[in-house]
C-alpha positions in Angstrom: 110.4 103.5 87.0 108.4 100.5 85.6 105.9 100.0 88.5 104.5 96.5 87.6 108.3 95.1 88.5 108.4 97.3 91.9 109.0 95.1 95.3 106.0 95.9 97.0 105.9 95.4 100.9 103.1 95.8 103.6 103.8 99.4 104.2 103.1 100.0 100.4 100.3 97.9 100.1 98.5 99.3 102.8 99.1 102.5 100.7 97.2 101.0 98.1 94.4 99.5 99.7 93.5 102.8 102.0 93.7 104.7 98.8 89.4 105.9 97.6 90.5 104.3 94.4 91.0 101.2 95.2 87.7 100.5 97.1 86.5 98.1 94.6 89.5 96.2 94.5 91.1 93.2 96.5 95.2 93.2 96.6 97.4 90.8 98.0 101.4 89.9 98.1 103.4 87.2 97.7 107.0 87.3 97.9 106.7 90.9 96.6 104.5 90.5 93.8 101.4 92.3 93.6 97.9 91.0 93.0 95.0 92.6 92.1 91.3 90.8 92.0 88.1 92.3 92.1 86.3 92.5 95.0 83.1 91.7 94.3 81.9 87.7 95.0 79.2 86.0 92.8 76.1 84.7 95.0 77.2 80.9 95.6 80.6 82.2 97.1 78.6 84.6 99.7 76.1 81.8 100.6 78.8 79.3 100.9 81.4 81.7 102.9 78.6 83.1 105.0 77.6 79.3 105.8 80.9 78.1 106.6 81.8 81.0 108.7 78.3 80.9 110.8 79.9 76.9 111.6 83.5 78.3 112.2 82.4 81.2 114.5 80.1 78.9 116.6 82.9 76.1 117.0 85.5 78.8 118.2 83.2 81.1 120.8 81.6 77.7 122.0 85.1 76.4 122.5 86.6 79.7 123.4 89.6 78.9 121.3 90.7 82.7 119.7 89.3 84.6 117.0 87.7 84.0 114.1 88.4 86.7 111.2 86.7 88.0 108.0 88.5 89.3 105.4 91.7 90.4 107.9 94.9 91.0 106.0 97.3 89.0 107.7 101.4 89.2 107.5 104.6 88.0 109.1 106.9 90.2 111.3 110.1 88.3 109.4 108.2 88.6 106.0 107.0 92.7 105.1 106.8 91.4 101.2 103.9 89.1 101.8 100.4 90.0 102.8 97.5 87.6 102.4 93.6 88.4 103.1 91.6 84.9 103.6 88.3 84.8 103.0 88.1 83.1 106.4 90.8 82.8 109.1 90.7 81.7 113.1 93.5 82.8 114.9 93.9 80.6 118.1 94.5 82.3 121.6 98.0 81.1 121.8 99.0 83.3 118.7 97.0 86.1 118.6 98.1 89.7 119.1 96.9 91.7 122.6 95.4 94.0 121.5 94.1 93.7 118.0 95.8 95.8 116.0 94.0 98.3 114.1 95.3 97.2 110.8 96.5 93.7 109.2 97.3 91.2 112.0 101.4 90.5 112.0 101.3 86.5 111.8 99.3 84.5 109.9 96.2 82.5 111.2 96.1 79.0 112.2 93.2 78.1 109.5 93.1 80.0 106.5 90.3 79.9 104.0 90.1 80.8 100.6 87.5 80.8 97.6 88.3 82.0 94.3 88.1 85.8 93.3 86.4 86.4 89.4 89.0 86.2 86.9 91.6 84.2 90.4 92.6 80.3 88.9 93.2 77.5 91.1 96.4 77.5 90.3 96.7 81.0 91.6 95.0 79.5 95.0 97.3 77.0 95.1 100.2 79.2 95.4 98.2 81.3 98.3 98.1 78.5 100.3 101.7 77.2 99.9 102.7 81.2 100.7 100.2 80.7 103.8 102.1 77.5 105.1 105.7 78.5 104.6 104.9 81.0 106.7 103.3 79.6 109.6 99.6 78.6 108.9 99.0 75.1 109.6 95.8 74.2 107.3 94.3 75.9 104.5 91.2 75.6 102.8 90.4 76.2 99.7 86.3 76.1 98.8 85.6 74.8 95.5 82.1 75.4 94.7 82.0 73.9 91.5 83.6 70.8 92.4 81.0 70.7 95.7 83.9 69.8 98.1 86.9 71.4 99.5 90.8 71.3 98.8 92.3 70.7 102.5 96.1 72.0 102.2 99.0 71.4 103.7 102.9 71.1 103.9 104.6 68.2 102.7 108.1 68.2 102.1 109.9 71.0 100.1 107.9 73.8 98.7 105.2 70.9 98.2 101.3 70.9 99.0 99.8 67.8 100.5 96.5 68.8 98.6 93.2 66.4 99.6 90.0 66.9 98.1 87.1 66.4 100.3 83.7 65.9 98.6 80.2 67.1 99.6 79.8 63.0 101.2 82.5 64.2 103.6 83.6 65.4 106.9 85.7 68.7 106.7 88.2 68.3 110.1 89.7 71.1 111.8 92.8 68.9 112.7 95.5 70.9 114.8 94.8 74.0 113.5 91.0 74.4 114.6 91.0 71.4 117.2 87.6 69.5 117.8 85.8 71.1 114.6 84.3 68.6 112.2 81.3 69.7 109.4 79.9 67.2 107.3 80.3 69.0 103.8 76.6 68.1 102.3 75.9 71.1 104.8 77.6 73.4 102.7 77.2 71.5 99.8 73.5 70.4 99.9 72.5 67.3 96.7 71.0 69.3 93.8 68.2 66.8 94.2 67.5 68.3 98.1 67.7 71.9 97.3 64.4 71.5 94.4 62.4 69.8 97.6 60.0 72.3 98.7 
C-alpha cells in the first residue's frame, strides 16, 4: 500500500503522534493529507509566542471568557480527516467542551494562531488558516516575524482569505473571536533601534 497517498483521519494521526518515534516531530491534517514539520522553534518564534500568549492569557482569565490553549490539537466532530495544532488558540466558554477532553479538543477554537514551523512556507500557513475558517474558527493569526507584523485572516466569500497585514505601528484586535482584546504590535515587535538601548 503506498502510504504517502493513505487518507489519514484523527484516529490515525493520534496513532502517529503518541508513537516514541515521533516525539520530535509536529503533524497536522488537512482534508486527509498528512503533514509533517519539525518540532523544534528557532529563538525569535519562542520569544514572540511566549509574549503574545502572556497578553492572550491575561485578556481571557481577567475577562473570564474560556480557555486559552498551547499547542492543543483541535478537530471537528463532522470533519475526522482534519486536525490542526495552533501555536495559540482561546476557546470561548460558549464552545468549549465540559470536561476537557484528555486528547485533541473536537471543535476548533475561536482564535487560532500560527507561526511558521522550519522548512513550513507561508503559503502552507495560508492554507491552515483557510482549513481553520471553513471549519468554524472565526479569526486566525498568522505571526510573521520577519515582516514585524501579523497576517489577520479571515473568510471572505468562497474558499477565499480576507488576509490584512498588521505592522509593528499597529493595534492587533481580537474582534468577535476574542472580544475586548487590543495589543499594540511594537509590543511584540519592539523598533530595532529600542531593543540596542541599554
Amino acid at each position: 500500500m503506498d502510504t504517502a497517498r493513505q487518507l489519514h483521519t484523527v484516529d490515525t494521526l493520534w496513532e502517529l503522534v503518541c508513537a516514541p518515534e515521533n516525539d520530535d516531530k509536529r503533524f497536522h491534517l488537512i482534508d486527509g493529507e498528512l503533514f509533517v514539520f519539525p518540532r523544534a522553534r528557532y529563538a525569535l518564534q519562542g520569544r514572540l509566542l511566549a509574549s503574545l500568549l502572556r497578553y492572550i492569557y491575561d485578556h481571557v482569565e481577567r475577562n473570564d471568557l474560556g480557555e486559552t490553549l498551547l499547542g492543543v490539537g483541535h478537530y471537528s466532530v463532522d470533519d475526522k480527516h482534519t486536525v490542526l495544532g495552533p501555536a495559540i488558540a482561546f476557546l470561548g466558554k460558549a464552545r468549549m467542551p465540559e470536561p476537557l477532553p484528555e486528547g485533541w479538543i473536537p471543535v476548533m477554537p475561536d482564535l487560532a494562531v500560527e507561526i511558521a514551523a522550519p522548512g513550513e512556507t507561508l503559503g502552507h500557513l495560508r492554507q491552515k488558516a483557510v482549513a481553520y475558517l471553513r471549519r468554524g474558527t472565526s479569526l486566525v493569526w498568522i505571526l510573521l516575524p520577519s515582516q514585524r507584523g501579523v497576517d489577520v485572516c479571515r473568510s471572505a466569500s468562497g474558499a477565499r482569505l480576507d488576509i490584512e497585514l498588521v505592522g509593528a505601528d499597529g493595534i492587533l484586535l481580537g474582534e468577535d473571536a476574542l472580544p475586548g482584546f487590543a495589543l499594540e504590535l511594537s509590543r511584540l515587535f519592539p523598533s530595532p533601534e529600542a531593543s540596542d538601548v541599554e
